[in-house]
C-alpha positions as CSV (number, residue, x, y, z in Angstrom):
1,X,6.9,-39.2,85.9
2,X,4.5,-40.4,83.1
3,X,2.7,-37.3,83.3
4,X,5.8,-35.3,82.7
5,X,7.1,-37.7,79.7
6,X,3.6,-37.1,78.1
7,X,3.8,-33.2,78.3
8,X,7.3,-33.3,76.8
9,X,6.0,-35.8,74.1
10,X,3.1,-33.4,73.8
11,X,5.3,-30.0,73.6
12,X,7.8,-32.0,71.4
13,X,5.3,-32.8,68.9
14,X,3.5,-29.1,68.9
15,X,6.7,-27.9,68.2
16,X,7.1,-30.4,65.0
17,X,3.5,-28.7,63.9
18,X,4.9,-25.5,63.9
19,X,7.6,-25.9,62.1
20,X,6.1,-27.7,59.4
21,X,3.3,-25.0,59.6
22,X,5.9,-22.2,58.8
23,X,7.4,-24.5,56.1
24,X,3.9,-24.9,54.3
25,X,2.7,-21.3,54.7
26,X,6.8,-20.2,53.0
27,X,6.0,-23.1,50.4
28,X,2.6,-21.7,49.6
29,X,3.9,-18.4,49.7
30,X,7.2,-19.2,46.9
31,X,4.1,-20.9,44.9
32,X,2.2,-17.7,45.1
33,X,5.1,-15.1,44.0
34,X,6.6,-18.1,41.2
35,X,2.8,-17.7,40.0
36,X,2.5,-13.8,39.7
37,X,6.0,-13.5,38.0
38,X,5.4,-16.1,35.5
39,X,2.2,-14.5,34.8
40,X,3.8,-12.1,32.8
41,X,6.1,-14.3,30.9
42,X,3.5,-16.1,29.7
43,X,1.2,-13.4,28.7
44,X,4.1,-11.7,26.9
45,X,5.2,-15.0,25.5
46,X,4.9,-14.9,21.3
47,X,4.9,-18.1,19.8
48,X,6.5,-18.2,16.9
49,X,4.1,-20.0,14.2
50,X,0.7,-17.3,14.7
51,X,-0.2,-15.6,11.6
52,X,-1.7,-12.7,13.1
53,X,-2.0,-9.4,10.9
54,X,-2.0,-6.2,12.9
55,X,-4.8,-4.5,12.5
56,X,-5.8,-0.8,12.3
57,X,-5.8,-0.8,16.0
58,X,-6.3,3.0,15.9
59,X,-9.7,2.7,14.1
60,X,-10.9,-0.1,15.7
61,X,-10.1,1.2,18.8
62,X,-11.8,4.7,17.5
63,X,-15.3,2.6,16.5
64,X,-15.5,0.4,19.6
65,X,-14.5,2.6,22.6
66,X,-17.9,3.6,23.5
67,X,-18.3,-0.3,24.2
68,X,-15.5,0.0,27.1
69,X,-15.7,3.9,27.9
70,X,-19.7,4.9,27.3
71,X,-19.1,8.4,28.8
72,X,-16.0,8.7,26.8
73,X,-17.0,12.3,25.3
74,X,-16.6,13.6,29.3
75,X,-13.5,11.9,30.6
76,X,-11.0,14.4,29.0
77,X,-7.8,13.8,27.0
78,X,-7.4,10.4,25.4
79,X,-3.9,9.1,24.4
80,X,-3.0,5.2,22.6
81,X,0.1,3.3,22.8
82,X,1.5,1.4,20.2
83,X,0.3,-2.4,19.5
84,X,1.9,-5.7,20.7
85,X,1.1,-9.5,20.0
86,X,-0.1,-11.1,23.6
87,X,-1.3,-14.6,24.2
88,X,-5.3,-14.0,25.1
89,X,-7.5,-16.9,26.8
90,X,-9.1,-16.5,23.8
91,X,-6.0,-17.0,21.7
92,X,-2.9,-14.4,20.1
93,X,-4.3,-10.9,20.8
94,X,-3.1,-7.8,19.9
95,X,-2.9,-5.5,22.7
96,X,-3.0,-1.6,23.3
97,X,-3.4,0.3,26.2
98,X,-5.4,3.8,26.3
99,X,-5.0,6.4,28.8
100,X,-8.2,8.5,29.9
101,X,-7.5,11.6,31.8
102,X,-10.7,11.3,34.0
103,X,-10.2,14.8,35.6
104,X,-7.2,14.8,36.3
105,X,-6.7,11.1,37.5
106,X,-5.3,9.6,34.6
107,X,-6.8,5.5,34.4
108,X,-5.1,2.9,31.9
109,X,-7.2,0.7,29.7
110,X,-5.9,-2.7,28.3
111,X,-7.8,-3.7,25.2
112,X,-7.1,-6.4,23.6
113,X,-8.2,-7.3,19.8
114,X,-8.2,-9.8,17.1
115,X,-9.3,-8.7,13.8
116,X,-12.0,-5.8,13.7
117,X,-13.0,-6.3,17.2
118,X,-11.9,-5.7,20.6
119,X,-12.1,-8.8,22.4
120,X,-11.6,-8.1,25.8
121,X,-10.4,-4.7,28.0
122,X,-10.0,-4.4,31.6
123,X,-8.7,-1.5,33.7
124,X,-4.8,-1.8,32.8
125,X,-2.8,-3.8,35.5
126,X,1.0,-4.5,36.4
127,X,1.2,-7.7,33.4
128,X,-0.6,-5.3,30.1
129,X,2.6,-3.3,31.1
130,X,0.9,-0.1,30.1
131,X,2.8,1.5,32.8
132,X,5.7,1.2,30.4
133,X,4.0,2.0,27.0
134,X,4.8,5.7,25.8
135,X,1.4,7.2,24.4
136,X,0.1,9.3,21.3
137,X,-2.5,11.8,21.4
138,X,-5.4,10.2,20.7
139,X,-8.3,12.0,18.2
140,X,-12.0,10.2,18.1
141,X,-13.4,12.4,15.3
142,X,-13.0,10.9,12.0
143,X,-10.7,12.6,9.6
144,X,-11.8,15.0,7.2
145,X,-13.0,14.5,4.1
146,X,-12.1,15.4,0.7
147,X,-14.6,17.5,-0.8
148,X,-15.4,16.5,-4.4
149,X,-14.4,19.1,-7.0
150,X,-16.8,19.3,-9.9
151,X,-20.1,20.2,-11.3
């Protein structure tokens, strides 16, 4: 009789572990997708006191892309999307996404300046949002210049 009271005890109080088990791993997992949804909120988030000029993003995109493309003369068409403010780690960025035909499997770029410089880039993913960006042909060479009339 003792034996069987301590078997139910012992089956009654596995079954209270594996309940609260599924309750931690559906907490954990709530956490987790909160988390990724948030992410972009916050990335897109623009306070409202930065002072941040926009930039020539097309020419300082133009002198830096060999720093996040080095074979970028052999990866085909290259188009730019338009710029928007973002909050960086390393503070208000302005973002633009680039989109390299590499033979035929077209790759997103993030790149992310302040100033001059590009800050940061990555491979795009779902938060830059390039996926939503409409793109411009994009032209490396510099424009042409005037040729000087005279003597």
């Amino acid at each position: 009789m003792a034996t069987e009271r301590k078997s139910g005890a012992l089956a009654s109080h596995q079954g209270q572990l594996g309940r609260f088990a599924r309750c931690a791993h559906l907490a954990a997992l709530a956490a987790a997708l909160a988390g990724c949804s948030a992410s972009e909120v916050v990335q897109n988030l623009t306070p409202a006191a930065i002072d941040l000029p926009q930039p020539n993003y097309r020419r300082v995109v133009a002198d830096n892309v060999k720093a996040v493309i080095p074979n970028v003369g052999s990866v085909g068409d290259l188009e730019i999307s338009g710029v928007r403010l973002v909050d960086h780690l390393k503070g208000p960025a302005w973002l633009t996404c680039l989109k390299v035909d590499a033979h035929g499997k077209p790759q997103n770029y993030a790149l992310f300046i302040q100033g001059d410089k590009i800050i940061d880039s990555r491979l795009g993913i779902v938060i830059d949002q390039c996926y939503k960006q409409r793109f411009e042909p994009f032209d490396l060479s510099p424009p042409p210049t005037a040729k000087k009339v005279g003597p």
